[in-house]
C-alpha positions in Angstrom: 3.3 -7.7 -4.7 1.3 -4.2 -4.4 -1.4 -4.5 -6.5 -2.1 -0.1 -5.7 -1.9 2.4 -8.8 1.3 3.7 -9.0 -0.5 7.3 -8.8 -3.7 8.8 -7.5 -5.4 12.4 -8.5 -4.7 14.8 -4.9 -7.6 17.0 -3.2 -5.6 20.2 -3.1 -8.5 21.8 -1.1 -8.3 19.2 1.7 -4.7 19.0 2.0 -4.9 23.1 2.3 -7.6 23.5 4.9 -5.8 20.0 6.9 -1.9 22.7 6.7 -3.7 25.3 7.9 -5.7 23.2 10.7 -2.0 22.3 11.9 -0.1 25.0 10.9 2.1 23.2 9.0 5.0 24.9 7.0 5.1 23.8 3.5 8.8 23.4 3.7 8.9 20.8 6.2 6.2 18.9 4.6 8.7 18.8 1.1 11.1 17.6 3.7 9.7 14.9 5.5 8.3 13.6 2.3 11.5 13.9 0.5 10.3 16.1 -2.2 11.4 19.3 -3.6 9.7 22.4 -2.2 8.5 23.5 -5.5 6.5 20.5 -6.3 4.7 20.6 -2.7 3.3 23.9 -4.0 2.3 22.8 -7.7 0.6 20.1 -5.4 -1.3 22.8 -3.7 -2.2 25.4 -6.7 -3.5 22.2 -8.6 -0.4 22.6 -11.3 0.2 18.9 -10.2 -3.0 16.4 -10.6 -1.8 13.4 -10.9 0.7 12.2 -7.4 2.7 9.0 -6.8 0.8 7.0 -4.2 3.9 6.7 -2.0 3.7 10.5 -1.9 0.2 10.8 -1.2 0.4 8.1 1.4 3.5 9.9 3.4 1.5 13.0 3.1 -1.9 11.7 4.7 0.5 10.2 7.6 1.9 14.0 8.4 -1.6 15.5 8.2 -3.0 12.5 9.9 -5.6 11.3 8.1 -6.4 8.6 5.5 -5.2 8.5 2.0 -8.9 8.6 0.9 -9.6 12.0 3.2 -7.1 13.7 0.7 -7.6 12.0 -3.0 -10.1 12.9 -5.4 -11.6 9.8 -7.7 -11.3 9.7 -11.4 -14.5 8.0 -13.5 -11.6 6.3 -15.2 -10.4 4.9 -11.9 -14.0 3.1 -11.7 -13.6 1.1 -14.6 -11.3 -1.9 -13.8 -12.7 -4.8 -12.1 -10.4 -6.3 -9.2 -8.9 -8.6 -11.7 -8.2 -5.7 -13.9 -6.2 -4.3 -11.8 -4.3 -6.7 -10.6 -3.4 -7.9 -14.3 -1.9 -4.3 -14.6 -0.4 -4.1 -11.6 1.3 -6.9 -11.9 2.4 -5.8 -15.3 3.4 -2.3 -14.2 4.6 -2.3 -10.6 6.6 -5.9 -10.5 10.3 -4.9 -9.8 11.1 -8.3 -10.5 9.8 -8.5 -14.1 11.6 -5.5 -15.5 15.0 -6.2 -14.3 14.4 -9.5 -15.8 14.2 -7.5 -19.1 16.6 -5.0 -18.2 19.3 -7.1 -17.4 18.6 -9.0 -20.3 17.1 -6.8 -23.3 14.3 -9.7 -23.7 11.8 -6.4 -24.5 10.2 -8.9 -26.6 8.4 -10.4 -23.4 8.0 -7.2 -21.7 6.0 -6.1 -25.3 4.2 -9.5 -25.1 2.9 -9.2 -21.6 1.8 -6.2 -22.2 -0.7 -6.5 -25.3 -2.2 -10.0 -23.8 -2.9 -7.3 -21.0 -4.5 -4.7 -22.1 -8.4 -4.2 -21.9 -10.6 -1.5 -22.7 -12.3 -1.9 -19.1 -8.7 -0.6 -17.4 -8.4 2.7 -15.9 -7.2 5.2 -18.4 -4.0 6.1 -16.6 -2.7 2.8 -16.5 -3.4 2.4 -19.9 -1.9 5.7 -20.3 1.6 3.5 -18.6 0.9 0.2 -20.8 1.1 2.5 -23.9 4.5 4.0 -22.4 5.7 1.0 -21.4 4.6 -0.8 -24.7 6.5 2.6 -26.4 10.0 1.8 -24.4 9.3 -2.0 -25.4 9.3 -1.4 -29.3 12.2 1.5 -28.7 14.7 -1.3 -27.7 13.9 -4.0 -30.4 14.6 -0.9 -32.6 10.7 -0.7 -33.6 10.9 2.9 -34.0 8.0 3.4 -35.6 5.8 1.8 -33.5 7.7 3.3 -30.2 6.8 7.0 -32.3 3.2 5.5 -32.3 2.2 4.3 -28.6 4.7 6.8 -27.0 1.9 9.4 -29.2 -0.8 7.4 -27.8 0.2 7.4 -24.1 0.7 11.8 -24.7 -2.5 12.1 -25.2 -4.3 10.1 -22.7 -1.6 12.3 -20.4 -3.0 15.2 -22.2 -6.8 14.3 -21.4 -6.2 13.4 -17.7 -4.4 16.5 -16.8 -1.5 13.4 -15.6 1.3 15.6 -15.7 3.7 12.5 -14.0 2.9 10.7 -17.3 3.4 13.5 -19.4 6.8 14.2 -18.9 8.2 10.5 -18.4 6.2 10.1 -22.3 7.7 13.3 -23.5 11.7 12.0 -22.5 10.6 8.2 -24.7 9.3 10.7 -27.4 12.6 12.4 -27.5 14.5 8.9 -27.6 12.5 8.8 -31.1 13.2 11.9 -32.4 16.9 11.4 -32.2 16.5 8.3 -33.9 14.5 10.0 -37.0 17.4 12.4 -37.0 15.6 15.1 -35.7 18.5 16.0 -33.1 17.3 19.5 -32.4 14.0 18.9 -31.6 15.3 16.0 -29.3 17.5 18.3 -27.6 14.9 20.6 -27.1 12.3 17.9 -25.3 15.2 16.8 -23.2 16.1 20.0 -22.1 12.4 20.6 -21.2 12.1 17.4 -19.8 14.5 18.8 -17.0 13.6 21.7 -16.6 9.5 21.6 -16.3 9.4 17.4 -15.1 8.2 18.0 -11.4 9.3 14.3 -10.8 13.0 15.5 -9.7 13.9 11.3 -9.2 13.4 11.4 -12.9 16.4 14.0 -13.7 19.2 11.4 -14.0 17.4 10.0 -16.6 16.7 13.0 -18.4 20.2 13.8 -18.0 21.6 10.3 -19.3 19.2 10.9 -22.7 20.2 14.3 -23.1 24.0 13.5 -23.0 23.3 10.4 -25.3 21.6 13.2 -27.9 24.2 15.2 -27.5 27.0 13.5 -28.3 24.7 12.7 -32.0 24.9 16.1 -32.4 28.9 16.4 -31.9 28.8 18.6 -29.1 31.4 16.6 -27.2 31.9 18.9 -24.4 28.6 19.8 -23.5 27.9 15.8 -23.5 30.4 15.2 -21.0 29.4 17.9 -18.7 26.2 17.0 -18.8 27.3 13.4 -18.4 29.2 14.1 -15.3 26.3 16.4 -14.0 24.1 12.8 -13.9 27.4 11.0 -12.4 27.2 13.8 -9.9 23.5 13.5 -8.5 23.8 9.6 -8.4 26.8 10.4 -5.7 24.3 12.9 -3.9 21.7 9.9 -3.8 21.8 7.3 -1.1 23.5 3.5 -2.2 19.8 2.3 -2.4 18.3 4.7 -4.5 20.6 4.1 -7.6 21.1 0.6 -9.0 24.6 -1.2 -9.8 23.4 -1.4 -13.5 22.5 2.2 -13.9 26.3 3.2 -12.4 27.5 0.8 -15.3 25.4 2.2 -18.1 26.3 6.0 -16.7 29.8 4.9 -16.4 30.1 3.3 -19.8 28.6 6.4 -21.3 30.6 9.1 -19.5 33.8 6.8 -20.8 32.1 7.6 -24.2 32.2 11.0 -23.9 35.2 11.6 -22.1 37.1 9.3 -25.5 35.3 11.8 -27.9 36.6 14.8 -26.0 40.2 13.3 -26.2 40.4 12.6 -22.2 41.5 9.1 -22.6 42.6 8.4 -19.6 40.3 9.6 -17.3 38.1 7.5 -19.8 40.0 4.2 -19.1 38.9 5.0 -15.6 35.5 5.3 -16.4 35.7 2.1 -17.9 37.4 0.4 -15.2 34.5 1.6 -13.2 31.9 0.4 -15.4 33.5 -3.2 -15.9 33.2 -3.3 -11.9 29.6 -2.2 -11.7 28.5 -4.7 -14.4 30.4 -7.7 -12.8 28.9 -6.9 -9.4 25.3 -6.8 -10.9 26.1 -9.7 -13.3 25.0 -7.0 -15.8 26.5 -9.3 -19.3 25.6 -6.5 -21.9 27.6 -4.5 -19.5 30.6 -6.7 -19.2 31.2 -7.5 -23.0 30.2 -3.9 -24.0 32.8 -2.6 -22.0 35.7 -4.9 -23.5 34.9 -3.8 -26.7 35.2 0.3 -25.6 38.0 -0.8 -24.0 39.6 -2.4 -27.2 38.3 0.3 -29.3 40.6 3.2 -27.3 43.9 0.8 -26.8 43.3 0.7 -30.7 43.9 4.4 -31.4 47.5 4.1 -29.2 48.8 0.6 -29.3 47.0 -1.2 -32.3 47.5 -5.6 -31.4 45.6 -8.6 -32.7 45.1 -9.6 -29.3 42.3 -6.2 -29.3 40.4 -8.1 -32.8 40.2 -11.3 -30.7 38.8 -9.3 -27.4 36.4 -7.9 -29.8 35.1 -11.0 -31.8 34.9 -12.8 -28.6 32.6 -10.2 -26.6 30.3 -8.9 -30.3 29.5 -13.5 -29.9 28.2 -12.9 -26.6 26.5 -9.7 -27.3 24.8 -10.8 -30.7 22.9 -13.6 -28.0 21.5 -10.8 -26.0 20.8 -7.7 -28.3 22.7 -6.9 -31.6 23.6 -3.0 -31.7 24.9 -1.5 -34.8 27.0 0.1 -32.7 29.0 -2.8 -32.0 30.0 -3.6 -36.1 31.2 0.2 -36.3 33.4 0.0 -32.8 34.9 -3.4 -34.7 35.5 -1.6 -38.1 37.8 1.1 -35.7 39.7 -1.3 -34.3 40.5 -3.7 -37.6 41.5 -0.4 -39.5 43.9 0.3 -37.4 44.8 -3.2 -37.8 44.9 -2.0 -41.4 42.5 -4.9 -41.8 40.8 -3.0 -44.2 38.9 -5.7 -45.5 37.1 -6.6 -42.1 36.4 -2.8 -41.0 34.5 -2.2 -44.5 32.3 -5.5 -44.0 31.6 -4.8 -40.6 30.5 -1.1 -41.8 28.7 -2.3 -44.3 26.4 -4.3 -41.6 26.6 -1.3 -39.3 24.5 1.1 -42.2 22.6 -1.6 -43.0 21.2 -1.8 -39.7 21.3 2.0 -39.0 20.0 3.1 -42.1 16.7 4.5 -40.6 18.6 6.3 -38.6 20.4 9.1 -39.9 23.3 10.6 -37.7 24.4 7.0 -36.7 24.2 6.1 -40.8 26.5 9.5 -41.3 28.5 8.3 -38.5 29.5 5.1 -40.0 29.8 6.6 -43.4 32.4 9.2 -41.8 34.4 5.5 -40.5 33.8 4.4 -44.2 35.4 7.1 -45.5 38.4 7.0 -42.6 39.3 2.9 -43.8 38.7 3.6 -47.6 41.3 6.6 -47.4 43.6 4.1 -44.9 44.1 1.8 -47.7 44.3 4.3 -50.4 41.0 3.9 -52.0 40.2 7.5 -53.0 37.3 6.9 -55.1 35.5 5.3 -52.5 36.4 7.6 -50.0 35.3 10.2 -52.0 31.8 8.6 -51.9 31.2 7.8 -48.6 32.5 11.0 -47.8 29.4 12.4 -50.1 26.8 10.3 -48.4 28.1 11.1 -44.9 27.6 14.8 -45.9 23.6 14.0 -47.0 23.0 12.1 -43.3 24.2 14.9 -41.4 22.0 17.4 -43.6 19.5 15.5 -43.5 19.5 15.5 -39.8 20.5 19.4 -39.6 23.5 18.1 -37.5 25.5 21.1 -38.3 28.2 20.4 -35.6 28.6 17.0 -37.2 28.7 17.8 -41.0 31.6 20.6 -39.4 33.6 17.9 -37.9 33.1 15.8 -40.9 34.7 18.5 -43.4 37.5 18.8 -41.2 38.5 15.4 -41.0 38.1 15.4 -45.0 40.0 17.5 -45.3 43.0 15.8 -42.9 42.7 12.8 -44.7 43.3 14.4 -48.2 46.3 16.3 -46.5 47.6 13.0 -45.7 46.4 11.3 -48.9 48.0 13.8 -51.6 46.4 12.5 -55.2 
């Protein structure tokens, strides 16, 4: 296991003087290194501090000379004893440990390693990473408080070190929580930022994938699926080994989200298909059972069957072991209303807010299902209610697009539901 920092601070001076010694042509350098051009010169200027390791040790290798020759020391870096570093090292660089939790959503280990870790005598940049880390932990066991909290943390020590690599990969987790406190614009806005001023180009799929996901909470269903496709796009430009088997599923699952809410339903079927591939070949089980149940959710708008309640019931069991989602009641409560199980879709909703009720949009979205099943089996009242409480979530949240689309399914349903 490499037991290295996963970044080092660069001697711009050093690296200048060795170019110019060689007459080196910034442009090749970007190449051979397999960077952009652009961030070979913020490298240069000193706009860039903080490099990755692997960077800085292909870079030495063209200019031929040691790592050390062309690295600067932080005090922080002086810090951690041997076993210091190897504790966080461990923690932060071991490929092995984080698909573990990837693959299985056990980000309750990943958040317990990491706090019988921590100690004040580490460097502050890998602190800087535990506190990220430790952010991304909470996010996923739906902690968003505490994810607001470390994610806040981790920007500052990013802040204090001038570790611009940290920065950005904190600013994209603090966006994750703004969406979730409903503040969708603000989350769009780090997003966008996140792509456009993140020097860390291998970081732009990811940026991508969030900013499609916020998006689509704001009801802008076409510029989610472009921007879905965009991130399909640069994982094709990207060599087999660069981009996992479980990151094609989770872009494919996605893009079949937003090519459903744009009314493309067959090219999302294909995205689907796709998706159930990736996650079978990289025995990715969220993967599998989560795409059964988008599956059964879009044959449910066309051909309505109980076969699609069983599909469901049978794949929300196996997902309920790995990570509950409140996504997953309000994808049920579609499919038994247009079972006109009416009954089932409202006590599946009524989980679905329960769980989502810190969360605004989602809460609005389930409210606007609500309202959907309660004018399905003729309860107007009711309808009439959730209807009003859909309204407040997407105010709340200043989703304009949202509370637009809302009103205009309203006011469809009372055209069909004359009283």
């Amino acid at each position: 296991m490499d037991l290295k920092p996963s970044t080092a601070i660069i001697d711009p001076e050093a690296v200048k003087a060795r170019i110019a010694e060689l007459d080196l042509k910034k442009w090749w350098i970007a190449e051979q290194i397999r960077v952009d051009r652009k961030t070979v010169s913020r490298w240069l200027n000193g706009q860039v501090k903080w490099v990755k390791v692997e960077n800085l040790e292909a870079l030495a290798e063209i200019l031929e000379l040691d790592v050390n020759d062309i690295s600067l020391k932080s005090e922080a870096n002086l810090k951690a004893s041997a076993a210091d570093y190897k504790k966080a090292a461990e923690l932060i660089s071991s490929k092995d440990m984080k698909s573990m939790v990837r693959s299985t959503y056990n980000w309750q280990l990943l958040e317990y390693v990491i706090k019988t870790s921590m100690t004040e005598e580490l460097p502050q940049d890998l602190i800087g990473a535990l506190y990220l880390d430790l952010a991304q932990a909470f996010f996923f066991q739906n902690k968003i408080k505490e994810s607001a909290e470390y994610v806040d943390k981790c920007l500052n020590i990013a802040r204090q070190l001038d570790h611009e690599l940290l920065y950005w990969d904190a600013m994209a987790v603090k966006a994750m929580t703004e969406t979730c406190f409903g503040n969708i614009k603000k989350a769009i806005e780090y997003y966008k930022r996140c792509l456009n001023e993140d020097p860390e180009s291998s970081r732009e799929w990811k940026n991508l994938s969030n900013l499609s996901g916020a998006l689509m909470y704001a009801g802008e269903f076409e510029e989610a699926l472009a921007v879905s496709e965009a991130k399909i796009q640069d994982f094709q430009s990207r060599k087999d080994s660069q981009v996992d088997e479980i990151s094609w599923a989770i872009s494919y699952l996605a893009n079949g989200s937003h090519l459903a809410d744009c009314k493309h339903y067959d090219r999302a079927k294909e995205s689907y298909d796709k998706a159930a591939e990736f996650s079978e070949r990289a025995r990715f089980s969220k993967g599998i059972h989560y795409t059964k149940i988008l599956r059964a959710n879009l044959e449910s708008q066309f051909s309505p069957n109980e076969a699609l309640a069983v599909t469901y019931e049978a794949a929300h069991k196996v997902l309920r072991t790995i990570q509950d989602d409140h996504l997953y009641y309000y994808y049920g409560a579609r499919i038994y209303r247009s079972l006109d199980q009416f009954s089932k879709a409202r006590d599946l909703l009524s989980e679905a807010i329960q769980m989502g009720r810190h969360y605004p949009i989602e809460k609005g979205m389930f409210l606007t299902e609500l309202m959907h099943t309660e004018f399905s089996a003729e309860n107007h009242a009711e309808a009439e209610s959730a209807y009003r409480r859909a309204k407040q979530s997407f105010k709340k949240s200043d989703a304009t697009t949202r509370l637009a689309l809302l009103q205009d399914e309203y006011r469809n349903c009372k055209g069909k539901n004359q009283y």
